[in-house]
N, C-alpha and C positions, 0 to 999 in steps of 0.2 A: 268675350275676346276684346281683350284694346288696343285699338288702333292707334300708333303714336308717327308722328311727322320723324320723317329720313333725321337722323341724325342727331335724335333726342335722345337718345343712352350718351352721348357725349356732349351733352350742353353742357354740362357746368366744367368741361374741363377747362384749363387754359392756353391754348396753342402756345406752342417754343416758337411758332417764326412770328408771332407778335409779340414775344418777350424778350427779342433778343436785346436792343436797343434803347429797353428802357430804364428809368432807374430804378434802385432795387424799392422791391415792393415788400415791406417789411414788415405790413399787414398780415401776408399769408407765408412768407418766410421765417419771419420772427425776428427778433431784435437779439435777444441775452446772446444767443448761440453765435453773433459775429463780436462778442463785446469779454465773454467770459468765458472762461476755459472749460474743454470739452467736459473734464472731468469732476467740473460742477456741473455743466449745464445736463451733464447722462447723469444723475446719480438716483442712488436708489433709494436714499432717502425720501420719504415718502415728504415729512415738514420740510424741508428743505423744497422741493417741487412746489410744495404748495407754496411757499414764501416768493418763490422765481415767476408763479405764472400770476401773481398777485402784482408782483415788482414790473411783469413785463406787460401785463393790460393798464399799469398805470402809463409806464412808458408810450404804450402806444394812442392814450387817451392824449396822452399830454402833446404827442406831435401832429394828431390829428386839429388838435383845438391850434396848436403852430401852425397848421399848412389855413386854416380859416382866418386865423390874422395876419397872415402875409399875404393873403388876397382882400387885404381890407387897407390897404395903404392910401387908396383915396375915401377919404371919408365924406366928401363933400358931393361925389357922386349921384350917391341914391340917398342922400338927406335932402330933402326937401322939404 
C-alpha cells in the first residue's frame, strides 16, 4: 500500500485563483494557437503539425533566451 501526503493526486495542477492576474503563460498555453488561424493550427495534416510544433518550440526557445537577457541589463552587477 502507498501512503501519499493530502493532496498529492493534484500537485501538478495549476490553481485558477493564482492565475487569474498573471500574464499569459505561453509555455503551457502555447503560442501558434493566439497568432494563427484555428484552421491551421487544428489540422490534420500530420507534416503540417509536425512543421508548427518545431516552428512553436523554437518560438518559445527564443523568448525564454528573451526573458534571460532582459534580466541581464546591468551587466556590471555580478561581474567582478
Amino acid at each position: 500500500m502507498i501512503a501519499n501526503n493530502n493532496g498529492d493526486r493534484y500537485r501538478t495542477y495549476r490553481y485558477w485563483e493564482s492565475t487569474q492576474h498573471q500574464p499569459y503563460d505561453y509555455e503551457n498555453e502555447g503560442i501558434l494557437n493566439k497568432y494563427v488561424s484555428p484552421t491551421i493550427y487544428n489540422t490534420k495534416n500530420i507534416i503540417l503539425k509536425k512543421v508548427l510544433y518545431i516552428y512553436e518550440n523554437a518560438l518559445l526557445m527564443m523568448n525564454k533566451y528573451a526573458e534571460l537577457l532582459n534580466n541581464c541589463h546591468n551587466y556590471l552587477k555580478w561581474n567582478r
